[in-house]
PyMOL Python script that loads the backbone (N, CA, C, O; Angstrom):
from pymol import cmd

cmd.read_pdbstr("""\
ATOM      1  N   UNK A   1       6.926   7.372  19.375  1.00  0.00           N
ATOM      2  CA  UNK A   1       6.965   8.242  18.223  1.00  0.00           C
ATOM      3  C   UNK A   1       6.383   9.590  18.612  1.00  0.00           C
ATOM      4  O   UNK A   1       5.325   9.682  19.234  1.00  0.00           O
ATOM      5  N   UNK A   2       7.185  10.742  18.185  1.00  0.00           N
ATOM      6  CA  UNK A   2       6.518  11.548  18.442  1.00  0.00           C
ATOM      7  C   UNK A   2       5.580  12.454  17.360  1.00  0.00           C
ATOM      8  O   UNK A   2       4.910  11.913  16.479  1.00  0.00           O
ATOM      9  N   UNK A   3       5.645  14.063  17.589  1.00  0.00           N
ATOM     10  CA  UNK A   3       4.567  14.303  16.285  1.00  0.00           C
ATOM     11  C   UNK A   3       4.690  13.930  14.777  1.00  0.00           C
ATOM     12  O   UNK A   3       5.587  13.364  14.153  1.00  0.00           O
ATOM     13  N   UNK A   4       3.652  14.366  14.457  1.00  0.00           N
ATOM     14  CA  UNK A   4       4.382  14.687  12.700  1.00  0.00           C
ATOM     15  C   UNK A   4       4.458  15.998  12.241  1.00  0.00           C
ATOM     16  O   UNK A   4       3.626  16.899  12.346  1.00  0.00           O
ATOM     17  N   UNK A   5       5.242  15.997  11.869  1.00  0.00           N
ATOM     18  CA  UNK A   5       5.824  17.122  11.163  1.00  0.00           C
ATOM     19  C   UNK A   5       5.042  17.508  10.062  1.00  0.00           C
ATOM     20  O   UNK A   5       4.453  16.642   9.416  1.00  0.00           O
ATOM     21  N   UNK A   6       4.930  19.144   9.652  1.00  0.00           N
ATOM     22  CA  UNK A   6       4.013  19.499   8.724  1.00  0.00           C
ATOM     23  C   UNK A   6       4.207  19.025   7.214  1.00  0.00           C
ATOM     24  O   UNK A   6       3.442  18.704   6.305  1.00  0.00           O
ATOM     25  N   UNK A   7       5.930  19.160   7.412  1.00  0.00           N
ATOM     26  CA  UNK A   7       6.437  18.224   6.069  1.00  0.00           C
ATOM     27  C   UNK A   7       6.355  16.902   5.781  1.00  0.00           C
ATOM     28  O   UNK A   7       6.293  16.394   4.662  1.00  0.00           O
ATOM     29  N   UNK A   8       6.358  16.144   7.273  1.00  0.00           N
ATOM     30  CA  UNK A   8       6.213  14.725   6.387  1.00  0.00           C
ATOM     31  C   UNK A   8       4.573  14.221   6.568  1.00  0.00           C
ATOM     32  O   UNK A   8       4.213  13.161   6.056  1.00  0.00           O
ATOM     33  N   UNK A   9       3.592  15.105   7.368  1.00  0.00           N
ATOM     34  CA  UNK A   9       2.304  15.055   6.801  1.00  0.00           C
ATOM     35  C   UNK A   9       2.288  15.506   5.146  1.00  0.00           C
ATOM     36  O   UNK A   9       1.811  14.584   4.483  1.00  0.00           O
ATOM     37  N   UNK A  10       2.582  16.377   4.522  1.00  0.00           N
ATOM     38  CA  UNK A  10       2.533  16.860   3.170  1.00  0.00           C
ATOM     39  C   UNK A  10       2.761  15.419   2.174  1.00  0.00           C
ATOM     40  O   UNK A  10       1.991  14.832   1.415  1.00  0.00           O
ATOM     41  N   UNK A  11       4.612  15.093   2.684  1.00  0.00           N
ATOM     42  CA  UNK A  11       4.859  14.187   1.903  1.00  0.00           C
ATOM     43  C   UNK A  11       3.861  13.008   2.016  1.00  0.00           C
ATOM     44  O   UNK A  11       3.610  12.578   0.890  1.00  0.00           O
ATOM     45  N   UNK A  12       3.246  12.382   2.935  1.00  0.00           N
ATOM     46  CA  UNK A  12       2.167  11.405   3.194  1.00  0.00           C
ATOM     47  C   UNK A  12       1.274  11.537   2.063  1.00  0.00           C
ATOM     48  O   UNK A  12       1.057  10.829   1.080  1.00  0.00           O
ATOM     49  N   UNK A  13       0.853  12.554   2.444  1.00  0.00           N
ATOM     50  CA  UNK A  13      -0.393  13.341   1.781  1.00  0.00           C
ATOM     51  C   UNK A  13      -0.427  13.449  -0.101  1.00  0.00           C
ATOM     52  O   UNK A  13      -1.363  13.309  -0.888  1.00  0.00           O
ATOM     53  N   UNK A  14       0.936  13.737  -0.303  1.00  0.00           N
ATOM     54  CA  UNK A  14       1.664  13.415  -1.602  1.00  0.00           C
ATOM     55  C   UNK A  14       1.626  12.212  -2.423  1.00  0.00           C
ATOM     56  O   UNK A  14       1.496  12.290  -3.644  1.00  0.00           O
ATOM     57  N   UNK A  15       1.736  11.069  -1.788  1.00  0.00           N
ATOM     58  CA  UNK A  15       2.023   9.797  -1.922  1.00  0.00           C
ATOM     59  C   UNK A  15       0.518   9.840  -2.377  1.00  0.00           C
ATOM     60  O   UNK A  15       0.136   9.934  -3.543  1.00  0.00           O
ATOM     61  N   UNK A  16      -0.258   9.756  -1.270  1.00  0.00           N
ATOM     62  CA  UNK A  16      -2.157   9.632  -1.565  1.00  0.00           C
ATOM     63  C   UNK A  16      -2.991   9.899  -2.306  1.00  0.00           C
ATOM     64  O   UNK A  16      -3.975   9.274  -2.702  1.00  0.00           O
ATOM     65  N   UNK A  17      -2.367  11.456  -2.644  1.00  0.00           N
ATOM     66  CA  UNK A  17      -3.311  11.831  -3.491  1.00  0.00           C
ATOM     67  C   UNK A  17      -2.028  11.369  -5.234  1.00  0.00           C
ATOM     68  O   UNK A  17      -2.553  11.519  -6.337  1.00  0.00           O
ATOM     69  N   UNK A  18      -1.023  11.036  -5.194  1.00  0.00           N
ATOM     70  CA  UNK A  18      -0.493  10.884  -6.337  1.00  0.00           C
ATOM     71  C   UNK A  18      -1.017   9.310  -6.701  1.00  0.00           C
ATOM     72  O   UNK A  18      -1.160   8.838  -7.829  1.00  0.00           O
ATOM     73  N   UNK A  19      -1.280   8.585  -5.279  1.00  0.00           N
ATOM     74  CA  UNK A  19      -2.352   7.685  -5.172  1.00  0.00           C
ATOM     75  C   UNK A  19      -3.161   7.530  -6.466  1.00  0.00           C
ATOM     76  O   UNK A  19      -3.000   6.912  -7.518  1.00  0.00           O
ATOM     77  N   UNK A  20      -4.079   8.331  -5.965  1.00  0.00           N
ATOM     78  CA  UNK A  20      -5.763   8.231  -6.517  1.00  0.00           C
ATOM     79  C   UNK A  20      -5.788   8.606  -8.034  1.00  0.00           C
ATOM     80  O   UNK A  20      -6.403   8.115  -8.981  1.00  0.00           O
ATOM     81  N   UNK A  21      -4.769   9.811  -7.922  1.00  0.00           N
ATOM     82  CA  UNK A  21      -5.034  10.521  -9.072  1.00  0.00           C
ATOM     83  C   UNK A  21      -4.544   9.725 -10.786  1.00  0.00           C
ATOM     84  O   UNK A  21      -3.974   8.634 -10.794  1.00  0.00           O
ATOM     85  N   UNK A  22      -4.817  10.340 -11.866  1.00  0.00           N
ATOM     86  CA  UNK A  22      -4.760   9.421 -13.178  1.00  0.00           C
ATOM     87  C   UNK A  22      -3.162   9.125 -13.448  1.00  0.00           C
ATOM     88  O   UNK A  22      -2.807   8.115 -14.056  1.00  0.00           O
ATOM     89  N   UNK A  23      -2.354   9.972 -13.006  1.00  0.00           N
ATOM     90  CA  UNK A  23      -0.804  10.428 -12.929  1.00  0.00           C
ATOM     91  C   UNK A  23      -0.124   9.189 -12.399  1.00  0.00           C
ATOM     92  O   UNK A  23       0.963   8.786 -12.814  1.00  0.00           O
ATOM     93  N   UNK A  24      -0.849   8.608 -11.442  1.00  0.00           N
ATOM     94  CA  UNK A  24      -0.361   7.827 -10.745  1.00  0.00           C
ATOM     95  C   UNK A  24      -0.360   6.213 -11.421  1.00  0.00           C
ATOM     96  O   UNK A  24       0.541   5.421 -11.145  1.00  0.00           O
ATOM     97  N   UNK A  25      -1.503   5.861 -12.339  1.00  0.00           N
ATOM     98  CA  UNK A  25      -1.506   4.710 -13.258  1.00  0.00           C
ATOM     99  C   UNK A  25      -1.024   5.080 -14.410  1.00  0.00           C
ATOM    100  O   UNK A  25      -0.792   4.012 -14.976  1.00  0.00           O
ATOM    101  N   UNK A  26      -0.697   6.020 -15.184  1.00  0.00           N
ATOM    102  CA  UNK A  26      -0.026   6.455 -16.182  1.00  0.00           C
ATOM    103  C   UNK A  26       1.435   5.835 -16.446  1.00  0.00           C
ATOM    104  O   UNK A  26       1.962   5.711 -17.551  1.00  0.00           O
ATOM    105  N   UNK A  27       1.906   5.520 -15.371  1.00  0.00           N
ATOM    106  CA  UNK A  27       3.515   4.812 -15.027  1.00  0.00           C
ATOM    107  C   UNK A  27       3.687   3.949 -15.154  1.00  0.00           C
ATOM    108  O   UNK A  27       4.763   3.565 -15.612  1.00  0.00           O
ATOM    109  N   UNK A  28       2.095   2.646 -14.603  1.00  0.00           N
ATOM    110  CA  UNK A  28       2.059   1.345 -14.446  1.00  0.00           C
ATOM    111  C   UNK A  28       2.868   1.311 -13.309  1.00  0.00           C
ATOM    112  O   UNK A  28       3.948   0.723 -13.247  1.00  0.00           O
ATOM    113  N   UNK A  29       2.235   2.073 -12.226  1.00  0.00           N
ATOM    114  CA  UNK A  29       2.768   1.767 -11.121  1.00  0.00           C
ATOM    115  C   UNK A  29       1.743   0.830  -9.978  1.00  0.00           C
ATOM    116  O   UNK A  29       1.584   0.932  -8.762  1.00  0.00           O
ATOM    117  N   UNK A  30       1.195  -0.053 -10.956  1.00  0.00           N
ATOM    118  CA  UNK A  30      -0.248  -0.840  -9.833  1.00  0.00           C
ATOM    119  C   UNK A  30       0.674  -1.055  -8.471  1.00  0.00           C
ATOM    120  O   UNK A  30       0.270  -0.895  -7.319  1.00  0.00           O
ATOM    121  N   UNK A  31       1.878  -1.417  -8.833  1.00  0.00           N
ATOM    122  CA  UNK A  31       2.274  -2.183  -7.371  1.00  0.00           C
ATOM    123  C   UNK A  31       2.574  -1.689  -6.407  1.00  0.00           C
ATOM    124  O   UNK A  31       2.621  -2.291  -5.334  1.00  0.00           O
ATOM    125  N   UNK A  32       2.921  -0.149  -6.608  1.00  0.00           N
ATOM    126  CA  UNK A  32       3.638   0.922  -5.832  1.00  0.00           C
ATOM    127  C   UNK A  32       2.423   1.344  -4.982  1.00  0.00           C
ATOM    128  O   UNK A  32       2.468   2.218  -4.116  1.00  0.00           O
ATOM    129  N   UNK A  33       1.547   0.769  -5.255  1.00  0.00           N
ATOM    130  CA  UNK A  33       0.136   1.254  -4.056  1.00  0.00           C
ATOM    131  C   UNK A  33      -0.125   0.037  -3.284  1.00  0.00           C
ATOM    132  O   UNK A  33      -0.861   0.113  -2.300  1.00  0.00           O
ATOM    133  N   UNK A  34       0.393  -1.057  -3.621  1.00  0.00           N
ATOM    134  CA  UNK A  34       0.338  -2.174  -2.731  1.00  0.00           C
ATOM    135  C   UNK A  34       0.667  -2.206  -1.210  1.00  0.00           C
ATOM    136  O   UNK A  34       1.615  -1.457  -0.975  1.00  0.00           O
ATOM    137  N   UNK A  35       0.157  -2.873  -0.035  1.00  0.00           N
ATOM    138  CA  UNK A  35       0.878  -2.421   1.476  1.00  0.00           C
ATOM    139  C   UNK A  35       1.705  -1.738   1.716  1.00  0.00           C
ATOM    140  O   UNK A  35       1.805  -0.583   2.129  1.00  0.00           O
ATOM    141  N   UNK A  36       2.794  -3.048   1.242  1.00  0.00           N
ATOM    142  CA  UNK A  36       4.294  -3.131   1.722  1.00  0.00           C
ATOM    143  C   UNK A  36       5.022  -1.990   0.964  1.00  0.00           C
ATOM    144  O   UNK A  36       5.933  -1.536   1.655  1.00  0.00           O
ATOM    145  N   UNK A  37       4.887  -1.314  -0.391  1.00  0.00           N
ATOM    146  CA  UNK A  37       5.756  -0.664  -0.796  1.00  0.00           C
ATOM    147  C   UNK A  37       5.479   1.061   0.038  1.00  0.00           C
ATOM    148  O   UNK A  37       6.220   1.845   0.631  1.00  0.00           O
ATOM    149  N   UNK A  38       3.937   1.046  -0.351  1.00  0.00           N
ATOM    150  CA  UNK A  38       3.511   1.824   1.130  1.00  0.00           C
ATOM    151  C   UNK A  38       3.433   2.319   1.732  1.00  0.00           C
ATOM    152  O   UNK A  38       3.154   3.518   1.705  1.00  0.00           O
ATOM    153  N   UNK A  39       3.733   1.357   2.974  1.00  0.00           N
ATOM    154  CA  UNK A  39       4.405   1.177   4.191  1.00  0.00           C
ATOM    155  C   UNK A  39       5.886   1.782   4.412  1.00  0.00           C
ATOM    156  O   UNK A  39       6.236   2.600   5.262  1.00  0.00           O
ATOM    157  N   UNK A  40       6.874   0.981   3.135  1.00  0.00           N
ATOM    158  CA  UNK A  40       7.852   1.880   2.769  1.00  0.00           C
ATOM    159  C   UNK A  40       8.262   2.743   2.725  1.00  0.00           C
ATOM    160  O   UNK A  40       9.428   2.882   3.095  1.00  0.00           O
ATOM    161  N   UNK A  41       7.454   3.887   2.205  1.00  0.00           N
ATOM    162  CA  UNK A  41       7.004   5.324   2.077  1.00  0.00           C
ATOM    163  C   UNK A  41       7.006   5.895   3.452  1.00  0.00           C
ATOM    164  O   UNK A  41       7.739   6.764   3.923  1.00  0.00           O
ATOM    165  N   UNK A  42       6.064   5.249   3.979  1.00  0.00           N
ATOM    166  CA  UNK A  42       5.595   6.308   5.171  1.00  0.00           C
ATOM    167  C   UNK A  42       6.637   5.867   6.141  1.00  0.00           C
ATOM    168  O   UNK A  42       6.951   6.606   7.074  1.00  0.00           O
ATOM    169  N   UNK A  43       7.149   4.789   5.982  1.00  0.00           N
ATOM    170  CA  UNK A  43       8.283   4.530   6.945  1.00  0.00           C
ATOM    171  C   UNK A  43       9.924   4.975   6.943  1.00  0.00           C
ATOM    172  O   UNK A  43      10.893   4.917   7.700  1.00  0.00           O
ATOM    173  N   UNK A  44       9.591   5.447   5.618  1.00  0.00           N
ATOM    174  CA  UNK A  44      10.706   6.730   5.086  1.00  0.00           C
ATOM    175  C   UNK A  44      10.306   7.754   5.552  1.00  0.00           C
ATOM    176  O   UNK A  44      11.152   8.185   6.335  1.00  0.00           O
ATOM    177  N   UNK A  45       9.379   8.440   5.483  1.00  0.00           N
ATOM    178  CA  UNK A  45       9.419   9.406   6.071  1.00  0.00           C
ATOM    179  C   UNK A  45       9.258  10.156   7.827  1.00  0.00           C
ATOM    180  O   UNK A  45       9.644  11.151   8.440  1.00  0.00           O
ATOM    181  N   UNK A  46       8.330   8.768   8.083  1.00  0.00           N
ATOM    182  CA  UNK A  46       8.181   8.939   9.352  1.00  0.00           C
ATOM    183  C   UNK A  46      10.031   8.450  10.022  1.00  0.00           C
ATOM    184  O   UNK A  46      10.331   8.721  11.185  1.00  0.00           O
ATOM    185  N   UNK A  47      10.927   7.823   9.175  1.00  0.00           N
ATOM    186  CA  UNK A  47      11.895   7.396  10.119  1.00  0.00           C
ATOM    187  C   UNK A  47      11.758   6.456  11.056  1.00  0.00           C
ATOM    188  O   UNK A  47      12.338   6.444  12.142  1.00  0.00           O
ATOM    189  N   UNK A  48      10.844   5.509  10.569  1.00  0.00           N
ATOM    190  CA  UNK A  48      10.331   4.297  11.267  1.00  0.00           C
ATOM    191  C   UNK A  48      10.132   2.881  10.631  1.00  0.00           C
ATOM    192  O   UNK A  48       9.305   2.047  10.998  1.00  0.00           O
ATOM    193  N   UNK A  49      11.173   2.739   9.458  1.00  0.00           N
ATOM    194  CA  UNK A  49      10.687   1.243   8.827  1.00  0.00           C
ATOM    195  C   UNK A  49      10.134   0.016   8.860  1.00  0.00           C
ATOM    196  O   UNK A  49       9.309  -0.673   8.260  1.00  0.00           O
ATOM    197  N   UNK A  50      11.154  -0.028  10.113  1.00  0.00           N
ATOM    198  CA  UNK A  50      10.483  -1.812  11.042  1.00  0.00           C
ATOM    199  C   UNK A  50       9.096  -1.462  11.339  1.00  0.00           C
ATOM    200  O   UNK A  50       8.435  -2.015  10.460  1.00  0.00           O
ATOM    201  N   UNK A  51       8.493  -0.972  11.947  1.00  0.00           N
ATOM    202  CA  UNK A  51       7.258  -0.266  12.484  1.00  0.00           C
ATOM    203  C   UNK A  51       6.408  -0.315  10.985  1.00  0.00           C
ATOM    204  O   UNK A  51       5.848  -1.391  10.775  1.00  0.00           O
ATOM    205  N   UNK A  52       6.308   0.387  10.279  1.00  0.00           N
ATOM    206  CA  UNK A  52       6.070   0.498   9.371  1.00  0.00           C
ATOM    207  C   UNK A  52       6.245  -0.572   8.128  1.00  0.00           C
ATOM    208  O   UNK A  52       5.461  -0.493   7.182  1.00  0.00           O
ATOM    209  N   UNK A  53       6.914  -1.219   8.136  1.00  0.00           N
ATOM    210  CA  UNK A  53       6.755  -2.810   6.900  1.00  0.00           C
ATOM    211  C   UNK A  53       6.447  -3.523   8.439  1.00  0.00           C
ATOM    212  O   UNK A  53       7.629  -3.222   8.608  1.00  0.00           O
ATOM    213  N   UNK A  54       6.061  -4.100   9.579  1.00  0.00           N
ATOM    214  CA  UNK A  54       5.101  -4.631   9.719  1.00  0.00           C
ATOM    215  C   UNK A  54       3.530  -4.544   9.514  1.00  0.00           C
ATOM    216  O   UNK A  54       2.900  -5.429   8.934  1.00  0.00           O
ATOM    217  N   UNK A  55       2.968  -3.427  10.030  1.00  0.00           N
ATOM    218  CA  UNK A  55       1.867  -2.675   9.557  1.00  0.00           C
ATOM    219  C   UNK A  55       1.954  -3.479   8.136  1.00  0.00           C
ATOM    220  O   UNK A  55       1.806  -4.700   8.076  1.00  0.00           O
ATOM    221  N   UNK A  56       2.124  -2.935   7.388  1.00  0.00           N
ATOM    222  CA  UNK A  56       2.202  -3.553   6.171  1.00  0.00           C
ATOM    223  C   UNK A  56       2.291  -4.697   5.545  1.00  0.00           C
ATOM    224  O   UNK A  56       1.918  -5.026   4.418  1.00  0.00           O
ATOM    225  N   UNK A  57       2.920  -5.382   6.536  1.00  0.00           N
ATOM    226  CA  UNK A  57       2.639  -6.845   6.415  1.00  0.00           C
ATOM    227  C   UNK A  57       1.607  -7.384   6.788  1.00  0.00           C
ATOM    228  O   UNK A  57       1.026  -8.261   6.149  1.00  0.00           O
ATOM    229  N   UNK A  58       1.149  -6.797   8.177  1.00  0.00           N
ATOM    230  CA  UNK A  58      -0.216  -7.100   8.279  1.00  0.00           C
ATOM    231  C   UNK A  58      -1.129  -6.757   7.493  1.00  0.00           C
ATOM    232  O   UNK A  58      -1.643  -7.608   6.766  1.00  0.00           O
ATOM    233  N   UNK A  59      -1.343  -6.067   7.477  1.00  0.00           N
ATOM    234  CA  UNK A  59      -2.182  -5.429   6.169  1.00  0.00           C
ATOM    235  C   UNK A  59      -2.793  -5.832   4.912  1.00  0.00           C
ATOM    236  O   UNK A  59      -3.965  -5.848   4.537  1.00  0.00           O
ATOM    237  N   UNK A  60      -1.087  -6.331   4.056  1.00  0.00           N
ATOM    238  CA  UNK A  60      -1.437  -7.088   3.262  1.00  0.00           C
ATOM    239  C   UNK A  60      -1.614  -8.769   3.467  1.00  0.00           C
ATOM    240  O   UNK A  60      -1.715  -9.526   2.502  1.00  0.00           O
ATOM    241  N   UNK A  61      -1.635  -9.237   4.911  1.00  0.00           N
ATOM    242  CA  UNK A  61      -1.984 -10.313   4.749  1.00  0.00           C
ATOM    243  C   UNK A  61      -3.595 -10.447   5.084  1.00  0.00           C
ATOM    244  O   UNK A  61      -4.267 -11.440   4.809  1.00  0.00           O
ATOM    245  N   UNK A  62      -4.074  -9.271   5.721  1.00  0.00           N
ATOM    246  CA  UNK A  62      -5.796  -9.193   6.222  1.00  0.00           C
ATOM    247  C   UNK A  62      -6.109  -9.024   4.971  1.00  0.00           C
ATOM    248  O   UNK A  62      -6.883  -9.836   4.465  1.00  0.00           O
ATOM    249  N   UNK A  63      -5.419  -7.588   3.929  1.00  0.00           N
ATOM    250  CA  UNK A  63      -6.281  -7.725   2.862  1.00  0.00           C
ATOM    251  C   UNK A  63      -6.644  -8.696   2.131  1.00  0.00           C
ATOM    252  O   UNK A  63      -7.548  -8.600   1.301  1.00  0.00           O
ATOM    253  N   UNK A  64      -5.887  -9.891   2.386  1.00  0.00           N
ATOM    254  CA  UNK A  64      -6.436 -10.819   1.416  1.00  0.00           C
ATOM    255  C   UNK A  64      -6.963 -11.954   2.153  1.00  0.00           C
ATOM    256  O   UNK A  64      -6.995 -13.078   1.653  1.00  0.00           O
ATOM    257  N   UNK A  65      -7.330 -11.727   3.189  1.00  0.00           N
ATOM    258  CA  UNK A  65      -8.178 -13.047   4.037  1.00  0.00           C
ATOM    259  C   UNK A  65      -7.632 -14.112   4.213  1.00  0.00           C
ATOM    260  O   UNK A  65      -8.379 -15.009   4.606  1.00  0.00           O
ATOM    261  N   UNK A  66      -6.111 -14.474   4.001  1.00  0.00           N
ATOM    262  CA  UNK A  66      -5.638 -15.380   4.403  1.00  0.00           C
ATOM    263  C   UNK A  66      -5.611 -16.480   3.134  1.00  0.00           C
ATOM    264  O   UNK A  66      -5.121 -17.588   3.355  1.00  0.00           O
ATOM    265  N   UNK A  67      -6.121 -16.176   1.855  1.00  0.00           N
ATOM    266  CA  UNK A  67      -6.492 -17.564   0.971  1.00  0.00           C
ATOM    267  C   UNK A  67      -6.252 -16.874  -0.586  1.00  0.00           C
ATOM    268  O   UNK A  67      -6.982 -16.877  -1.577  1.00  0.00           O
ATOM    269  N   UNK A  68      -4.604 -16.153  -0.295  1.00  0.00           N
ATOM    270  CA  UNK A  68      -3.922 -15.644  -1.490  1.00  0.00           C
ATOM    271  C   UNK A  68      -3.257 -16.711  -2.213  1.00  0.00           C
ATOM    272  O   UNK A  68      -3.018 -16.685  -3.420  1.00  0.00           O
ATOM    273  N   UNK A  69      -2.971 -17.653  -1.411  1.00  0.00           N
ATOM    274  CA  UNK A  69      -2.610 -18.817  -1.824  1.00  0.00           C
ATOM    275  C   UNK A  69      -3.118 -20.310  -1.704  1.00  0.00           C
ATOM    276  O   UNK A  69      -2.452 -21.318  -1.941  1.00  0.00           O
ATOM    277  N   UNK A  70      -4.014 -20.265  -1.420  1.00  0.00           N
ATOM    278  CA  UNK A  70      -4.358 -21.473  -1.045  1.00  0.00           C
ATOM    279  C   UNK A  70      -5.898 -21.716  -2.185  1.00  0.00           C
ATOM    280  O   UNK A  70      -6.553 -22.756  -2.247  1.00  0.00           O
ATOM    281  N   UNK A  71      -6.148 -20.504  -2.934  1.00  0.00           N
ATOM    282  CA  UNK A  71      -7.153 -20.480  -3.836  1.00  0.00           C
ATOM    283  C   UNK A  71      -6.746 -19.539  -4.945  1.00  0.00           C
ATOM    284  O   UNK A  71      -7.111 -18.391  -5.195  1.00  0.00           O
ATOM    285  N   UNK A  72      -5.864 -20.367  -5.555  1.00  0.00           N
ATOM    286  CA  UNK A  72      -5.158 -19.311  -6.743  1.00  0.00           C
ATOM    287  C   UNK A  72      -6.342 -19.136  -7.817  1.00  0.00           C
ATOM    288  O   UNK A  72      -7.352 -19.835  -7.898  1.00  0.00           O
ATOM    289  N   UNK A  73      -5.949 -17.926  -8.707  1.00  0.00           N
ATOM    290  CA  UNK A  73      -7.721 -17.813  -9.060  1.00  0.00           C
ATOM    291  C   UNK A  73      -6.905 -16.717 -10.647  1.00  0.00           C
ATOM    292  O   UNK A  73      -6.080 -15.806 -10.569  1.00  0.00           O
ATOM    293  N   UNK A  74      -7.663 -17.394 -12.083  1.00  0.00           N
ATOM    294  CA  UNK A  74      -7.109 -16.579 -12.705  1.00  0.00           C
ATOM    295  C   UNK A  74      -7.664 -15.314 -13.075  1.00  0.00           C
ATOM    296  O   UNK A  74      -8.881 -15.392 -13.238  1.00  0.00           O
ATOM    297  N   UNK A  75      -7.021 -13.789 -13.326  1.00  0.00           N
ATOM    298  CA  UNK A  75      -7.678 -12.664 -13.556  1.00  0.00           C
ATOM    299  C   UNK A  75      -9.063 -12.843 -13.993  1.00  0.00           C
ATOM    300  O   UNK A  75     -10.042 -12.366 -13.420  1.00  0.00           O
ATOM    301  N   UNK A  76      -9.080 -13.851 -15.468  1.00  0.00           N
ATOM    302  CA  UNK A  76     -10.378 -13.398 -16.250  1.00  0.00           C
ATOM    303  C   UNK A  76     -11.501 -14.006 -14.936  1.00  0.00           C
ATOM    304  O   UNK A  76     -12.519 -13.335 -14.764  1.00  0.00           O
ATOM    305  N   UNK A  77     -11.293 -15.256 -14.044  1.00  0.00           N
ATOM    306  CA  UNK A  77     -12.257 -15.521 -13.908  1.00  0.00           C
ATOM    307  C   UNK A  77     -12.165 -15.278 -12.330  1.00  0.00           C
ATOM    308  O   UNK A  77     -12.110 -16.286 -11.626  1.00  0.00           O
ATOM    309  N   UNK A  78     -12.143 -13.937 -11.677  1.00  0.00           N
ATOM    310  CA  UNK A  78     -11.808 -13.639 -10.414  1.00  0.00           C
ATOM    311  C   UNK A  78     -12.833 -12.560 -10.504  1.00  0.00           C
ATOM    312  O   UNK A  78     -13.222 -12.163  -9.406  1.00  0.00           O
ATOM    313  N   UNK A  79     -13.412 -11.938 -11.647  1.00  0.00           N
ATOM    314  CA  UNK A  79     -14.772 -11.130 -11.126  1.00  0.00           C
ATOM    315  C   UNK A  79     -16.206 -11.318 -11.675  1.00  0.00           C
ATOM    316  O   UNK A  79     -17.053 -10.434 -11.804  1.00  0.00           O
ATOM    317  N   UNK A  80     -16.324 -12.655 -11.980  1.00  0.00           N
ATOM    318  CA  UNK A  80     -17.857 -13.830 -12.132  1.00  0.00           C
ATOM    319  C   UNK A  80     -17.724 -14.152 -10.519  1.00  0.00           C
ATOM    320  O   UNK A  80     -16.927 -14.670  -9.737  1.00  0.00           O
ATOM    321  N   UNK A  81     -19.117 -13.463 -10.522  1.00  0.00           N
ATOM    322  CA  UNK A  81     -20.164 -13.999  -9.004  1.00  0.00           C
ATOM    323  C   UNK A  81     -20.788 -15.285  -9.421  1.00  0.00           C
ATOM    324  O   UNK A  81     -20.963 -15.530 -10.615  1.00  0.00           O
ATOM    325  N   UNK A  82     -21.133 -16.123  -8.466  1.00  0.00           N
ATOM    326  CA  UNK A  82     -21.579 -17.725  -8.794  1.00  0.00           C
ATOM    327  C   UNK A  82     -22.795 -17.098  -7.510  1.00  0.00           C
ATOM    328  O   UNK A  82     -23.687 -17.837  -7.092  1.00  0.00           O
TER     329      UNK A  82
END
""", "prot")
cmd.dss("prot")
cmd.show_as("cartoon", "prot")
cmd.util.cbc("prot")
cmd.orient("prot")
């Protein structure tokens, strides 16, 4: 791969901060910040998908330690500390 481009640093950069900002949950877009969709993104722009939804796959399988399924857990009672 070579550089990045000033434009598709911007567009990156776009995604991130449309990220964080209040604009960005206003949509009900929780999922669109998830790895894989992403990954998507930057693999659109970088022109690198495969590359990019792995990353992302990894990603979202570290983020969740491996026990997304194997310890299903419901919302209300997923943020009580024992």
């Amino acid at each position: 791969m070579g550089k990045i481009t000033l434009l598709q640093a911007f567009l990156i950069g776009l995604f991130y901060w449309f990220k964080g900002c209040r604009f960005g949950y206003t949509f009900g877009v929780f999922g669109l910040f998830s790895p894989l969709p992403a990954a998507l993104w930057v693999g659109l722009v970088l022109h690198d998908v495969p590359t990019a939804m792995i990353v992302g796959g990894l990603k979202s399988i570290f983020e969740t330690d491996f026990k997304r399924h194997s310890e299903p857990r419901l919302p209300s009672t997923a943020q009580i500390n024992h």
